[in-house]
C-alpha positions in Angstrom: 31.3 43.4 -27.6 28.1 45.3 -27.0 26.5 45.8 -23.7 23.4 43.9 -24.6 25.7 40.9 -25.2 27.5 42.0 -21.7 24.5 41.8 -19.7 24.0 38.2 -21.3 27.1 37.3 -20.0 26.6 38.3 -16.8 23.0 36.5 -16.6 24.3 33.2 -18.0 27.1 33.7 -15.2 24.8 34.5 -12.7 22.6 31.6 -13.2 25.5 28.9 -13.3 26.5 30.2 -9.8 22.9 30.0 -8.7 23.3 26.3 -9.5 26.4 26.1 -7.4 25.7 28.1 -4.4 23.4 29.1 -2.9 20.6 32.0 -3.6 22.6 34.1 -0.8 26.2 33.6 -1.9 25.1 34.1 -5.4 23.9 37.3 -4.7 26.4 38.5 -3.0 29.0 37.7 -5.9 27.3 39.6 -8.1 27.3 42.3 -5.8 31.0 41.8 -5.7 31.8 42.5 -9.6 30.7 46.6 -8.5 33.7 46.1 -6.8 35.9 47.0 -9.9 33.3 49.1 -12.6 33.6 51.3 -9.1 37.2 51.3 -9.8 36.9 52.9 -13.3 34.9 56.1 -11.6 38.5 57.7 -9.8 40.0 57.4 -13.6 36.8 58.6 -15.7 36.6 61.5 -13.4 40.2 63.1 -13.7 39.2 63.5 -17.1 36.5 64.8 -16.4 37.3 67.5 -13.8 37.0 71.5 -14.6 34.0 71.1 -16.4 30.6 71.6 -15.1 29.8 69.1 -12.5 25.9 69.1 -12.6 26.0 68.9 -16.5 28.6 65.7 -16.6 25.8 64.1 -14.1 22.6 65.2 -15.7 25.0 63.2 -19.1 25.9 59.8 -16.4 23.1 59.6 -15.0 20.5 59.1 -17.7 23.2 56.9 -19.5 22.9 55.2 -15.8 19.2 54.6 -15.8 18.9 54.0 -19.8 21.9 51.0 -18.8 19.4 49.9 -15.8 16.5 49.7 -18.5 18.3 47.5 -20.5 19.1 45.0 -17.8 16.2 44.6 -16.0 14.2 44.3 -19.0 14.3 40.6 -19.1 12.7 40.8 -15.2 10.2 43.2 -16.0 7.6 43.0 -13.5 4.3 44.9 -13.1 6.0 46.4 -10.4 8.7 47.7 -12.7 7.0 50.8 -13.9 7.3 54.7 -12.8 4.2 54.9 -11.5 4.6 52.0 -9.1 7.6 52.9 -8.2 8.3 53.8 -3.7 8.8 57.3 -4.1 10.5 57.8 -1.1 12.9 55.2 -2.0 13.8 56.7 -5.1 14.5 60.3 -3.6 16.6 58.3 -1.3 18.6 56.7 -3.8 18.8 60.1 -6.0 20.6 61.4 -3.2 22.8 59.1 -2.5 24.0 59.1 -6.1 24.2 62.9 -6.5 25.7 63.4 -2.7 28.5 59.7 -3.7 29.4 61.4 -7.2 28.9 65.1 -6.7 30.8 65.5 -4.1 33.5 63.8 -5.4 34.0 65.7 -8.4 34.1 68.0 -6.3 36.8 66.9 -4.1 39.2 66.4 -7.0 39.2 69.9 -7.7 41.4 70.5 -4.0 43.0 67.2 -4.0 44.9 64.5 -6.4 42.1 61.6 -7.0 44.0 58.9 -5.7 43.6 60.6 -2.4 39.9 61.7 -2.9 39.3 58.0 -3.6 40.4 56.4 -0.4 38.8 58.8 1.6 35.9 58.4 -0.4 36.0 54.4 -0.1 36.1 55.0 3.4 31.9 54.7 3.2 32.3 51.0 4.3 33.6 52.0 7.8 30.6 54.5 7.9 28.1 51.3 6.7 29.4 49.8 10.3 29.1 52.1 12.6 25.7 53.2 11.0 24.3 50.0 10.7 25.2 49.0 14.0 24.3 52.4 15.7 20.5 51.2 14.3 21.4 47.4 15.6 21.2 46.1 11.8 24.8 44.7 12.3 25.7 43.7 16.1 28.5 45.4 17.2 31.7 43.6 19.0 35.1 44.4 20.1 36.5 43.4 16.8 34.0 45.8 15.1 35.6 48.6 17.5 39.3 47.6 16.3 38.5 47.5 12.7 37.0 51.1 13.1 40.3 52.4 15.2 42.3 51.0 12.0 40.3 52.4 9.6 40.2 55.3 11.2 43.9 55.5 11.3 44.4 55.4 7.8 41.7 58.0 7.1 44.6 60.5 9.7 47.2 58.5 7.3 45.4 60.0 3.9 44.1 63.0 5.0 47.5 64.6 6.2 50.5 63.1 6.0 53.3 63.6 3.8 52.6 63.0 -0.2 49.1 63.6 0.3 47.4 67.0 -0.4 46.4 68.8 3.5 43.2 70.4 1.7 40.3 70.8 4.2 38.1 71.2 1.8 38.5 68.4 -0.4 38.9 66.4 2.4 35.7 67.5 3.9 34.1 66.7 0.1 35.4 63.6 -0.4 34.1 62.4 2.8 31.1 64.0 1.9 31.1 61.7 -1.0 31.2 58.6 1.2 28.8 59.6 4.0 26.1 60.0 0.6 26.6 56.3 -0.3 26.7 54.9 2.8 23.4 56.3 4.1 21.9 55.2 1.1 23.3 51.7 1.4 22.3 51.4 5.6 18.5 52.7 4.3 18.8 49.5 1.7 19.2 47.0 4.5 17.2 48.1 6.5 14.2 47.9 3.9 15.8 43.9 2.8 15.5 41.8 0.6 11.7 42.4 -0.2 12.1 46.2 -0.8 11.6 46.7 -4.4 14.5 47.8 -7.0 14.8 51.9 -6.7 18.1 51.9 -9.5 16.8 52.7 -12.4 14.0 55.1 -11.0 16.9 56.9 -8.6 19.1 57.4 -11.9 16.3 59.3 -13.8 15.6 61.2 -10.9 19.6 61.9 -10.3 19.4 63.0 -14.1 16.6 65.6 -13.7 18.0 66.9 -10.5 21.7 67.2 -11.5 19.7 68.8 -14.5 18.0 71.6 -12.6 21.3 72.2 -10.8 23.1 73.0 -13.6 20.6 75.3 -14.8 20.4 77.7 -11.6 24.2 77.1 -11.1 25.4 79.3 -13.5 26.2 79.8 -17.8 24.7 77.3 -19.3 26.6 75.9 -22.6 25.8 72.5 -24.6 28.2 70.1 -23.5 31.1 69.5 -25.6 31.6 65.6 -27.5 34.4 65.0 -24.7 31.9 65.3 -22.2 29.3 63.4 -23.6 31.4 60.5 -23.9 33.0 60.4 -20.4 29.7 60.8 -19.2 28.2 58.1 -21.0 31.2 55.9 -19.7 30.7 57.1 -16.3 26.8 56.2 -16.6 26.9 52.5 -18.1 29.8 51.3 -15.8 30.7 52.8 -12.1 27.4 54.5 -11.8 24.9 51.9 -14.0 26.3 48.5 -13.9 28.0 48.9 -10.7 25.6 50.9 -8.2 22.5 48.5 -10.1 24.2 44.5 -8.9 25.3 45.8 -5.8 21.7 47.1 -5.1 20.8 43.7 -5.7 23.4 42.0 -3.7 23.6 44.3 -0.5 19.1 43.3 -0.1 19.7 39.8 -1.4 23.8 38.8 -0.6 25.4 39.1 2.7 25.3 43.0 3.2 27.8 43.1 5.5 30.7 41.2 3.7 29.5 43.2 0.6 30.1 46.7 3.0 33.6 44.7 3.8 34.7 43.6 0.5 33.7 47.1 -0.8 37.4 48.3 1.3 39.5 47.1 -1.6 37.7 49.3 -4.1 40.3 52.3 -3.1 43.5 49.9 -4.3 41.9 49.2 -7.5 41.0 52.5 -8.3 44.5 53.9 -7.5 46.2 50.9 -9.7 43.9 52.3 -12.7 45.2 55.8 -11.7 48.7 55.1 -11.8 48.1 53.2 -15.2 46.9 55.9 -16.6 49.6 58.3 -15.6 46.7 60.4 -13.8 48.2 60.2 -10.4 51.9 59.4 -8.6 51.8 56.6 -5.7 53.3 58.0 -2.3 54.1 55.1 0.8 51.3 57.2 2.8 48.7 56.8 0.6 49.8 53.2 -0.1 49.9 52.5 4.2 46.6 54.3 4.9 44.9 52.3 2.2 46.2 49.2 3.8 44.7 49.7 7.1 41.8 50.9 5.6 41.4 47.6 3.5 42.4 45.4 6.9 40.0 47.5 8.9 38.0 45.9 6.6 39.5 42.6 6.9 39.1 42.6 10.6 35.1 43.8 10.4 34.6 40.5 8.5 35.8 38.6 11.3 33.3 40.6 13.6 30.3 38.3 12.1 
């Protein structure tokens, strides 16, 4: 099945939910199927790791924005163009994509990715207390429980037995989470009327993971292995994914989007252990589960 067929799919599907529910809750299901293309990023990245960071993205990234073309081609607007696009939008978005995916690659370099992941994922929590630091979510005692939760499995992750005690991929991988998170707070705030930055911010994040790799160090053409993870990388967890829940987190409920985003980690780790890239231990299991019920709880803050 080709993606062009794919996106079909997913427009038909889109549009016989729209009859269903409404505008709202449609939105905020198709923000929901990021939810596992995300997943596929921990996986894609293992095999990834060791080579050059900058030149993998430069390779995702404008596989990202050609994927983002291709979907919002049937939308095209006049507002769709380069030159029209809000510039400081885009840079926004470019950084949260290089910071989210940089960072982790990164990460996985000092730790396994199953860990990297979780603490990764753990960019919902930061959505909370960001968003209601700036009063764009209010903030009540159940919010403050689902943070102490949280924040217990992030100790449980970081440092506990069958987990890796490496500060500096833990620092990273955070690192990775904070970039996504601020980028997602910035997108509420603007709402539902701010224009789509997606498929501008990829083609940015491309020329700017680009010029990284060219001051970083030897420069080498990439090799047909990385080509293709990159090209994976760019249509599904960074294209697909980052594109819908663009959409749903100005159009859906943002909030149970930031919530339902906690069981990202679990998925990710399932594809992990699949693939024989990474062993389950019971404390990365129990610190992803009070992660994913901090989660649960935040929900119930509304």
């Amino acid at each position: 099945m080709d993606l062009a067929l794919r996106l079909s799919i997913l427009s038909v599907i889109l549009r016989w939910i729209q009859g269903k529910v409404s505008q709202q809750t449609a939105y905020t299901v198709l923000g929901g199927f990021a939810i596992p293309l995300w997943a596929t990023w921990p996986s894609l990245a293992a095999f990834a790791s060791g080579g050059s960071i900058f030149q993998l993205l430069s390779i995702a990234f404008f596989a990202a924005f050609l994927t983002s073309r291709v979907f919002e081609r049937p939308n095209q607007t006049p507002h769709s163009s380069i030159r029209s696009a809000t510039w400081p939008s885009v840079l926004v978005c470019a950084c949260g994509l290089v910071g989210m995916n940089g960072f982790f690659i990164w990460a996985i370099n000092y730790i396994p990715p199953a860990q990297a992941n979780v603490l990764s994922y753990c960019w919902p929590i930061m959505v909370v207390v960001l968003a209601a630091s700036l009063r764009l979510f209010p903030f009540t005692k159940l919010t403050g429980i689902s943070l102490l939760i949280g924040f217990c499995g992030v100790v449980i992750v970081s440092g506990l037995s069958g987990v890796t005690p490496s500060l500096p991929g833990i620092a990273l991988a955070v690192l990775s989470g904070l970039s996504w998170a601020l980028f997602t707070v910035f997108r509420i705030w603007q709402g539902e009327t701010a224009r789509p930055v997606m498929t501008h911010g990829c083609l940015v994040s491309s020329g700017l993971s680009l010029l990284l790799y060219l001051a970083s160090g030897p420069i080498a053409p990439p090799s047909v292995e990385t080509v293709l993870i990159g090209a994976a990388i760019g249509i599904f967890p960074i294209g697909l994914a980052n594109l819908i829940w663009d959409i749903g987190v100005r159009k859906g409920d943002g909030r149970l989007l930031a919530t339902m985003a906690y069981s990202t980690p679990f998925f990710g780790i399932l594809f992990l252990a699949i693939l024989g890239l990474s062993e389950l231990s019971i404390s990365l299991l129990v610190g992803g589960a009070l992660i994913i019920g901090a989660g649960a709880i935040a929900t119930r803050s509304k």
